[in-house]
Residue, then its C-alpha position, 0 to 999 in steps of 0.5 A: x419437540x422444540x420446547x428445548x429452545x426455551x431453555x436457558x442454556x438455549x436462550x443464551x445460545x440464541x442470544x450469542x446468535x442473534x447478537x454474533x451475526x449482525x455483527x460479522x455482517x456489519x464487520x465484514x461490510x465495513x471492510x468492503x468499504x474500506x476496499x472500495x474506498x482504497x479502490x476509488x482512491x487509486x483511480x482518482x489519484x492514477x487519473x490525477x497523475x496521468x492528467x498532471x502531465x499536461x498540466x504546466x510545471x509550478x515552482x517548486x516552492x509552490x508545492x511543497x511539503x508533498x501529500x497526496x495533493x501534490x504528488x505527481x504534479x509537474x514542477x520546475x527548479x533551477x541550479x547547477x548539478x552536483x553529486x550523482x548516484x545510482x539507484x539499483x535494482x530498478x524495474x522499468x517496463x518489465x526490465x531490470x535495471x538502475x536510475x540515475x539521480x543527481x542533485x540539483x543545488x538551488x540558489x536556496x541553499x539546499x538541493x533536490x535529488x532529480x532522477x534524470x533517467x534509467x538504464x538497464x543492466x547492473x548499477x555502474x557509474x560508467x555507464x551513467x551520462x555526467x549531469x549537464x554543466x552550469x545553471x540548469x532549469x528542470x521539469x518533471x514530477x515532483x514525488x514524495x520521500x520514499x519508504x522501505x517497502x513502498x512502492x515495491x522498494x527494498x530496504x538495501x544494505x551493504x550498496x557500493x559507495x554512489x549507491x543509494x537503495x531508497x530515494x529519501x532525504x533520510x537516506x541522501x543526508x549521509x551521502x551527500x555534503x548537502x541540505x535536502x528537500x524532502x521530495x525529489x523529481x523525475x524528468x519529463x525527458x530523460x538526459x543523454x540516451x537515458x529513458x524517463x521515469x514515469x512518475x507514480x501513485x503516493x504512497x498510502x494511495x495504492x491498492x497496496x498490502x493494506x488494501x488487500x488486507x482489508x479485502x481478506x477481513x471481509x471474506x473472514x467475517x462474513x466466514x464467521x457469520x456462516x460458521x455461526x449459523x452452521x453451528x447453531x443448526x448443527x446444535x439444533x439437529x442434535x438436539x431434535x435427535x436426542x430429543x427423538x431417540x429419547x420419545x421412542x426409548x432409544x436411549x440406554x443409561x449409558x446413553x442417556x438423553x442431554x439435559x436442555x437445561x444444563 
């Protein structure tokens, strides 16, 4: 009754079998891995960060460019306050609110956006406590140039002047008469009242968009594997039938019985 499975037309439909399921399996398995690799990478670098809290601050210097090696390590810097912005549209512990970031000229020329704290409510200036005056020295978590989308952080057009919607030399360079770091850093103690922004993750570190995807590919290829499978059975069951409904005479010349070899 099986005979029909040495036929050509089925010899290539089990080849595309043979070949098509080993390669959803390996498919989906390397997607896994990438997950799980996204995972252990979120781990190792949230502990890394929680950790650099206690470790003792560097000069800035030393930690520049900022990668994933550097991001959330404490730094230190010196200068004298200049321009002050807000960033809207910040949440912090589940509330809704803005930072506060001032730069910080340095006797290298160029200045480093320093968030000093956060407050709730609607971005306004008069609510943001003036920077101290004279030569300050500031301690926090150095972070990486933020990005549209990263971080939950959103591409905001049409800001009131002072306003910034991304934290990025990118961003900063028409709003300021400075030259920029391409970093920033949040205090370890907010100023006047405000509260500290904790420092986070670098980007590309998180279990982020990208992350999720990869755990979404898995689930698709090993899908496809059984659909493969399904389908083969589901061909060979017709196939048996056809074959049965052929023995006993079932089948009229209006329905004939497939041709295996066709």
């Amino acid at each position: 009754m099986y005979r029909f499975l040495l036929t050509p037309r089925w010899w290539g439909i089990n080849v595309f079998v043979l070949l098509a399921i080993p390669f959803c399996v390996f498919m989906g398995s390397w997607q896994l891995s990438r997950f799980e690799d996204r995972v252990q990478d979120h781990r190792a670098v949230t502990e890394r960060v929680a950790s650099a809290r206690d470790e003792a601050a560097r000069p800035l210097a030393a930690m520049l460019p900022v990668d994933q090696a550097t991001a959330g390590r404490r730094v230190t810097a010196s200068g004298r306050y200049g321009k002050q912005l807000l960033v809207p549209a910040r949440e912090l512990d589940g509330r809704r609110g803005f930072y506060v970031l001032t730069l910080l000229r340095t006797g290298s020329g160029r200045a480093l956006p320093v968030v000093r704290g956060w407050l709730p409510g609607t971005a306004d200036p008069a609510k943001a406590p003036a920077p101290p005056r004279g030569e300050v020295t500031v301690t926090g978590a150095l972070e990486a140039s933020e990005t549209p989308g990263s971080d939950g952080v959103g591409a905001q057009g049409g800001l009131p002047a002072g306003q910034t919607g991304v934290i990025s030399s990118a961003a900063l360079v028409n709003l300021v008469p400075y030259r920029l770091y391409d970093a920033w850093v949040t205090l370890d103690h907010a100023d006047a009242g405000m509260k500290a922004v904790p420092a986070t993750a670098p980007a590309g570190s998180g279990l982020d968009l990208k992350a999720f995807q990869n755990l979404g590919y898995t689930g698709e290829w090993f899908v496809f594997a059984g659909f493969v499978v399904f389908m083969w059975f589901r061909l060979l069951r017709r196939e048996v039938e056809a074959q049965r409904d052929a023995d006993l005479g079932l089948l009229t010349a209006d329905h004939p019985a497939p041709v295996s070899g066709g």
